[in-house]
GUVEXGU-756642 format. One record per residue: residue in one letter; x, y, z of N, C-alpha, C in turn. Coordinates in Angstrom, 2 decimals, m for minus. Atoms other than C-alpha are relative to their C-alpha. Layout:
N
REC  type      nc1      nc2      nc3     cac1     cac2     cac3      cc1      cc2      cc3
REC     a        X        Y        Z        X        Y        Z        X        Y        Z
...
***
This chain:
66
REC  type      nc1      nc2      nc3     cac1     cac2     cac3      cc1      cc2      cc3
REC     x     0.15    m1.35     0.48    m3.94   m12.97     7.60    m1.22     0.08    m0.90
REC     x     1.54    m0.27     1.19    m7.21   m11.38     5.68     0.56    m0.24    m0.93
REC     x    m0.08    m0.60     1.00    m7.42   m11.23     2.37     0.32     1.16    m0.49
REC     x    m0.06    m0.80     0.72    m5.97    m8.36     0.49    m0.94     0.71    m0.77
REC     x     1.33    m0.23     1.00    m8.73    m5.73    m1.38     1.23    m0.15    m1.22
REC     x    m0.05     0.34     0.75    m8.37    m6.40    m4.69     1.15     1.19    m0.66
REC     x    m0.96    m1.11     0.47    m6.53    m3.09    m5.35     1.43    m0.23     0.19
REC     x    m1.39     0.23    m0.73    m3.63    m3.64    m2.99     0.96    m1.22    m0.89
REC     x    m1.07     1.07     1.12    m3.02    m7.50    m5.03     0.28     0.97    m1.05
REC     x    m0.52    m0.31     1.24    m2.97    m5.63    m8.33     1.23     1.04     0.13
REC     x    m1.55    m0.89    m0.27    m0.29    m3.09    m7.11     0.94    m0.74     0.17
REC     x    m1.06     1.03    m0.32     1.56    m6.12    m5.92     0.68    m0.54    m1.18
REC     x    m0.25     0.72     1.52     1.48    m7.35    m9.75     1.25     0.08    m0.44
REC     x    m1.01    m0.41     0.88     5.09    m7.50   m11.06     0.69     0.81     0.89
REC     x    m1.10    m0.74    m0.95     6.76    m5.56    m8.17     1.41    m1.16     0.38
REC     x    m0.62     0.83    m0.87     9.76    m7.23    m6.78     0.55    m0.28     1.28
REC     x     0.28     0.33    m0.96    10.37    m9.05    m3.92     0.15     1.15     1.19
REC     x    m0.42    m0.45    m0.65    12.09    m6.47    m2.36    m1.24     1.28     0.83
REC     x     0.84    m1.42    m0.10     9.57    m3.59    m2.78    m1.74    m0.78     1.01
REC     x     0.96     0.84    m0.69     6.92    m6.17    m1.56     0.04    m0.37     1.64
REC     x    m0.11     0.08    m1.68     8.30    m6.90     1.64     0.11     1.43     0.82
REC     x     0.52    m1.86    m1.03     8.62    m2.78     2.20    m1.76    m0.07     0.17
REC     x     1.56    m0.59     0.11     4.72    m2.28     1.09    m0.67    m0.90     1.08
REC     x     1.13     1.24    m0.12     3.11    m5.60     2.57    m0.66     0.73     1.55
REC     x     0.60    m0.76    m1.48     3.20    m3.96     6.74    m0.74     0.75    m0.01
REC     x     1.33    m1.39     0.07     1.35    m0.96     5.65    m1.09    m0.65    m0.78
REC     x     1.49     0.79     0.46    m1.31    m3.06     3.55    m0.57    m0.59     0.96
REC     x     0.53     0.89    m0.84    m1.46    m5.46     6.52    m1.11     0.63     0.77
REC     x     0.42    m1.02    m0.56    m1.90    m2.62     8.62    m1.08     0.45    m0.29
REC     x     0.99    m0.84     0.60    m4.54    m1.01     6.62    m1.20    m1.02    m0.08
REC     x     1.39     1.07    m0.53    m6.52    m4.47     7.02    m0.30    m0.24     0.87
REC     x     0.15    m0.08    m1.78    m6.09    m4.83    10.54    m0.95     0.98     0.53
REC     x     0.87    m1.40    m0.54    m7.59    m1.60    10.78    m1.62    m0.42    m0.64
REC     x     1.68    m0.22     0.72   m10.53    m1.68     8.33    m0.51     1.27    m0.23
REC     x     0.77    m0.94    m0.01   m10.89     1.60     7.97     0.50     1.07    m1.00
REC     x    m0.81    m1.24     1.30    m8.18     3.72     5.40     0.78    m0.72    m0.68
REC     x    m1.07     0.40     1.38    m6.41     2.93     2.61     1.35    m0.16     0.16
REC     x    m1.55    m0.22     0.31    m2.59     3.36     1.28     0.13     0.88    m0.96
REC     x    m0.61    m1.19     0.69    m1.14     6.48     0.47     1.58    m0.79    m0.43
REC     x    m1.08     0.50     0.01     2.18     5.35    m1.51     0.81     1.27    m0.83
REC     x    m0.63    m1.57     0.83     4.70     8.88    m2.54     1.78    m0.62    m0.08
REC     x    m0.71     0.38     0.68     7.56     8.78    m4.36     0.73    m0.31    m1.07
REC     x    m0.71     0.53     1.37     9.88     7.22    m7.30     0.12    m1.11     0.34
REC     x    m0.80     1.91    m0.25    10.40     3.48    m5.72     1.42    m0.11     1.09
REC     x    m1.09     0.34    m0.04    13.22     2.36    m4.61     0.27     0.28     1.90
REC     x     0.00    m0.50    m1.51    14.33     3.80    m0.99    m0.12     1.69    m0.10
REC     x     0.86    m0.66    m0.38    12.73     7.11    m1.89    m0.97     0.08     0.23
REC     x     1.38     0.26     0.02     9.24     5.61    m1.44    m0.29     0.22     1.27
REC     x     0.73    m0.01    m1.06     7.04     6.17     1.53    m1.53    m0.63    m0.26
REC     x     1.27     0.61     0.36     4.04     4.36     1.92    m0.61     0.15     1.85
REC     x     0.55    m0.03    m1.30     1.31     4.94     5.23    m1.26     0.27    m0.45
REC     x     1.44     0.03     0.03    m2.24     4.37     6.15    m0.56     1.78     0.02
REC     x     0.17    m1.70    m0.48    m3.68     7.45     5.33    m1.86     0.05    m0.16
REC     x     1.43    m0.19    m0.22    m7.44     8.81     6.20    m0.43     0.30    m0.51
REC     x     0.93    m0.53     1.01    m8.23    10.47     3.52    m0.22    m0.62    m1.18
REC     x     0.31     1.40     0.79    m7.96     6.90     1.47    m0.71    m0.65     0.07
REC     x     0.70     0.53    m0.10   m10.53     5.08     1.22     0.05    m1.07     0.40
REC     x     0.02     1.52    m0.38   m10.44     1.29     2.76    m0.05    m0.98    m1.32
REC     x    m0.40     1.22     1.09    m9.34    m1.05     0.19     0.71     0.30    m1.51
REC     x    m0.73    m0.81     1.29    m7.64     2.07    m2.35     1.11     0.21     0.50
REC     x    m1.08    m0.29     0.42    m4.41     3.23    m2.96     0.07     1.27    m0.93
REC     x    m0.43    m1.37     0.33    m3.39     6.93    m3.57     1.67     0.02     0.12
REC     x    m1.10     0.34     0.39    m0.34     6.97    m5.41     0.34     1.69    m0.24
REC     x    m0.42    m1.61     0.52     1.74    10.65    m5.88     1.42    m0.22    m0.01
REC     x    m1.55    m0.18     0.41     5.03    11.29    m7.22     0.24     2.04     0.13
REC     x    m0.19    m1.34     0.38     6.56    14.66    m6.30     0.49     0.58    m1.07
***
């Protein structure tokens, strides 16, 4: 697997395992690609959604809480 951008590790910082193994497919994803970021909406837990989104930049993370 690539490397992670530098953004994606520091979101990883202190999460636990659980929330890590939700996020990691859509980061992977978003390296595989090379081309959009991670939109992540939400409070945590199993109201979170997280997907490659286009209007993210490649290697950011757009975070929103409704």
């Amino acid at each position: 697997m690539e490397k992670l951008p530098a953004e994606y590790e520091h979101y990883l910082v202190g999460k636990d395992e659980l929330h890590i193994e939700t996020i990691m497919p859509i980061f992977r994803e978003s390296v595989a690609e090379g081309k959009y970021g991670v939109h992540i909406r939400g409070l945590g837990g199993v109201s979170e959604q997280a997907f490659v989104d286009e209007s993210v930049p490649f290697g950011k993370i757009k975070i929103t809480v409704p």
